[in-house]
N, C-alpha and C positions, 0 to 999 in steps of 0.2 A: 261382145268380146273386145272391139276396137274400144268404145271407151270404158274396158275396164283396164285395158294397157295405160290409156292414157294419165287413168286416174291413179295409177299405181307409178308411173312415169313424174308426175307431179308430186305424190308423197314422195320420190328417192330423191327429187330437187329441195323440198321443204326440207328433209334431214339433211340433207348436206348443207345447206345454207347454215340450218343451225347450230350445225356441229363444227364447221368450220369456220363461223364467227364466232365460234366461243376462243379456239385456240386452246394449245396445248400447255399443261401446266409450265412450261419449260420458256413457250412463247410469252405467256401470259408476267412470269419472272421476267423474261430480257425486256417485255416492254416497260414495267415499272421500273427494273433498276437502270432503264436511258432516263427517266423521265429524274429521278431520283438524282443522279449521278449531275445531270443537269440544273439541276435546281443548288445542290452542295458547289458545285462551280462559280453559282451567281451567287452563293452565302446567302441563300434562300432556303436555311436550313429547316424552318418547321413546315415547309411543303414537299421540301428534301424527307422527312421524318415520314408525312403520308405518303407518299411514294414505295419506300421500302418495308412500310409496315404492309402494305399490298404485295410487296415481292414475296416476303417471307408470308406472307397467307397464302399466296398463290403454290408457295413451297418451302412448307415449314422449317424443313433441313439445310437451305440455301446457308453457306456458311458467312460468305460474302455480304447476304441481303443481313445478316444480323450483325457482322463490322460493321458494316456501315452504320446502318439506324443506330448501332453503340457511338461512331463517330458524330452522327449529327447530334448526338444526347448531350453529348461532351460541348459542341457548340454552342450549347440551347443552354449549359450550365444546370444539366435534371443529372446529377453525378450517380444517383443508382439506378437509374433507369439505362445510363450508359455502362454503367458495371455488370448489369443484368445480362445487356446485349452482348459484350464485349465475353462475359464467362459462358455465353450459349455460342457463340464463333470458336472459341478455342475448343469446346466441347467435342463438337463437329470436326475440325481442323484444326489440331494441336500446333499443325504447322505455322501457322498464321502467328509468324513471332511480334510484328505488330501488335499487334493482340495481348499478346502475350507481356511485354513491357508494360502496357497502357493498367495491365490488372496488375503488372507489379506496382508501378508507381500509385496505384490504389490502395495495394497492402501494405506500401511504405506508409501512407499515408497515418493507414488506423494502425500504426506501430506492430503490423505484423510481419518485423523483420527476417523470420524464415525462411517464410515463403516469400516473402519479394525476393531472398537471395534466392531461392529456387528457380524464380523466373530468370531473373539476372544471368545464374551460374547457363541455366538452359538456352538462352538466346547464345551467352558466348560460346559454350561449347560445339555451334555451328558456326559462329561468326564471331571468332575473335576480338574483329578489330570493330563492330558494331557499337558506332559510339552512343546511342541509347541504353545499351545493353550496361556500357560501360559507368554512364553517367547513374544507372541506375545501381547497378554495385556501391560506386563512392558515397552514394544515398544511405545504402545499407551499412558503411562501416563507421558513417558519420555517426548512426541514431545506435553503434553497437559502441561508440566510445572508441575510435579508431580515429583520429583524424591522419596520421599519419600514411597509413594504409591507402587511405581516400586522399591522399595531396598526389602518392604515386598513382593511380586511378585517372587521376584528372591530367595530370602532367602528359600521361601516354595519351590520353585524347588531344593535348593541345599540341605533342607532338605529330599523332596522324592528319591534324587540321590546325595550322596555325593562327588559324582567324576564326575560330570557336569563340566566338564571346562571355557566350556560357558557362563556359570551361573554367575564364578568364575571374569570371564574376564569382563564380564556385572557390577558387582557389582564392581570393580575395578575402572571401569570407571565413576561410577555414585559419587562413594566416591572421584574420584579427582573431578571432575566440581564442588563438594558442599565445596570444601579446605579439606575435611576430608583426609588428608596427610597417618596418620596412618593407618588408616581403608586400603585405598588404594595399602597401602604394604601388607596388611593382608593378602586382598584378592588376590594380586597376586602372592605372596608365595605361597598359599593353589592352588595356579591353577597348579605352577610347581612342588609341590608337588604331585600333582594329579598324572600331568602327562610329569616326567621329563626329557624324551628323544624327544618331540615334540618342533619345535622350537617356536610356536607361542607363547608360554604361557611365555620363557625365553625372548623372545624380546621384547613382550610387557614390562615386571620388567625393563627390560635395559631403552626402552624409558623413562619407569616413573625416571627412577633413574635419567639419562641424565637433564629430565623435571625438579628434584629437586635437583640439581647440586652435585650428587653423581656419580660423572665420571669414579672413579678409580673400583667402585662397577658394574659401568653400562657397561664398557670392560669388565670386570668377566663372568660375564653375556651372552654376545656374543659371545662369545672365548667358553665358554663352549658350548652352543649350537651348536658352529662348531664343536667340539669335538664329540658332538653326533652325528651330520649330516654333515658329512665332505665332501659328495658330493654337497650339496645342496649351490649353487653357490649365491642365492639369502643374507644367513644369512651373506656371503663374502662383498655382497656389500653393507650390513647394515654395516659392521666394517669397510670397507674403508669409507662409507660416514659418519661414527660418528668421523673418524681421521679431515674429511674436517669440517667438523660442530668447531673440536676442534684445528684446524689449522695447525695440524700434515702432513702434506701434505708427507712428506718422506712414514711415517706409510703409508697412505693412498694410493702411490704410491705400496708401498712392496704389498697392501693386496687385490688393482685389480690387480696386474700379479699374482698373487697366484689362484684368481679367475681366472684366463684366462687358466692358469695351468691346473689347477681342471677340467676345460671344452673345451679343443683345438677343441672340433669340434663346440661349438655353438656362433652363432650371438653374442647372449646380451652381455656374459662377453665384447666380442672384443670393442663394441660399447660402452661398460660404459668406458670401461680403455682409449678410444678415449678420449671421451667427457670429461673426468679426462685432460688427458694432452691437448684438447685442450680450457678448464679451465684456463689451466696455462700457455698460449698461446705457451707451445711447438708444435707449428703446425708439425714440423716434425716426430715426434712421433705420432701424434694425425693421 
């Protein structure tokens, strides 16, 4: 009798051991979406991606665990597999206006203007002043033939945030499609204003200038941006290929080996400066 207590005492340790190293579907979720959560921190997104694809097995409904893994999809650039997650979160969690923008600017995308305003209208009608919500509206009245509609759109964003670059760049572009020439510089002053060590807002003013045969202004332009971002190899092969645009082919020559310079250990430079000379059918160079 003594050792059948004990052997019975001994089974209710072995179940408990193993029933509480398994953990609860709940524990089993919090531990993968720490590990997850940490990995998207470090822009370690496709181990980011195993992690949550374990949260959401661990529990299939977690609405969180399916943002997310939508969010790291979108980082990984797998755009339906992030559309997939992102429509099974809102599913579960309507609320999740996150979410909910992320699949409008989706449907903007495949010209399914509707429903992007659908999401649009529903974000603002909790949050007004949500300037996603808002940016994605001006989205929808651009692709309805609206631009006018969409300058006042944009405007009320640059007035809740006067340092929206976005905003700045948005409105930029809507004032060149309509000829509004001036307006256009306006707005793309007031972006590198904003923000004048970034090169997008400087490259953008270059193309416009290039676009309205302000050439000598639109190398200014460029040149300075390198000056700001002198590693960034890409604003290099915007000012070699504005030398080709302008037939400068020598310039254009000096400013991919400069580029190549800049970066001896990567692909792209070698392969534009190729494609450059064999452009110019110096094959042996090329």
């Amino acid at each position: 009798m003594k050792y059948r207590r004990i052997e019975i005492s001994l089974l209710l340790v072995v179940l408990f051991m193993v029933f509480s190293c398994g953990g609860s579907p709940e524990q089993k979720r919090a531990k993968y979406m720490k590990r997850g959560d940490g990995y998207f921190e470090k822009q370690e997104y496709n181990k980011a991606i195993i992690e949550y694809k374990n949260a959401i097995q661990a529990e299939p409904n977690f609405a969180r665990g399916h943002y997310q893994l939508g969010l790291a999809y979108l980082k990984t650039s797998q755009p339906r597999e992030a559309f997939q997650e992102l429509s099974k979160a809102v599913d579960i969690d309507p609320s999740n206006l996150d979410a909910q923008l992320k699949l409008g600017q989706f449907f903007l995308l495949g010209k399914q203007t509707e429903t992007a305003r659908e999401k649009a209208t529903m974000v603002l009608e909790k949050e007004p002043e949500n300037l996603d919500g808002l940016f994605l509206l001006a989205g929808v009245l651009m692709q309805e033939g609206n631009p006018d509609e969409a300058t006042k759109i944009l405007s009320q964003v640059t007035a809740q945030d006067a340092e929206n670059v976005k905003a700045y760049l948005s409105l930029a572009s809507i004032a060149q499609s309509q000829k509004k020439l001036d307006e256009a510089r306006d707005y793309l002053n007031k972006a590198v204003e904003v923000d004048p060590d970034s090169p997008g807002p400087r490259i953008a003013l270059a193309r416009f200038l290039e676009q309205t045969g302000q050439y000598d202004e639109a190398e200014k332009e460029i040149k300075e941006a390198i000056v700001k971002n002198p590693d960034n190899v890409l604003i290099q092969a915007d000012l070699g290929n504005f030398y080709v645009r302008r037939g400068d082919m020598e310039a254009a020559e000096r400013t991919f080996l400069k580029m190549a310079e800049v970066a001896p250990d990567q692909v792209g430079p070698k392969m534009t400066l190729s494609a450059f000379y064999a452009s110019q059918r110096d094959w042996q160079k090329a």
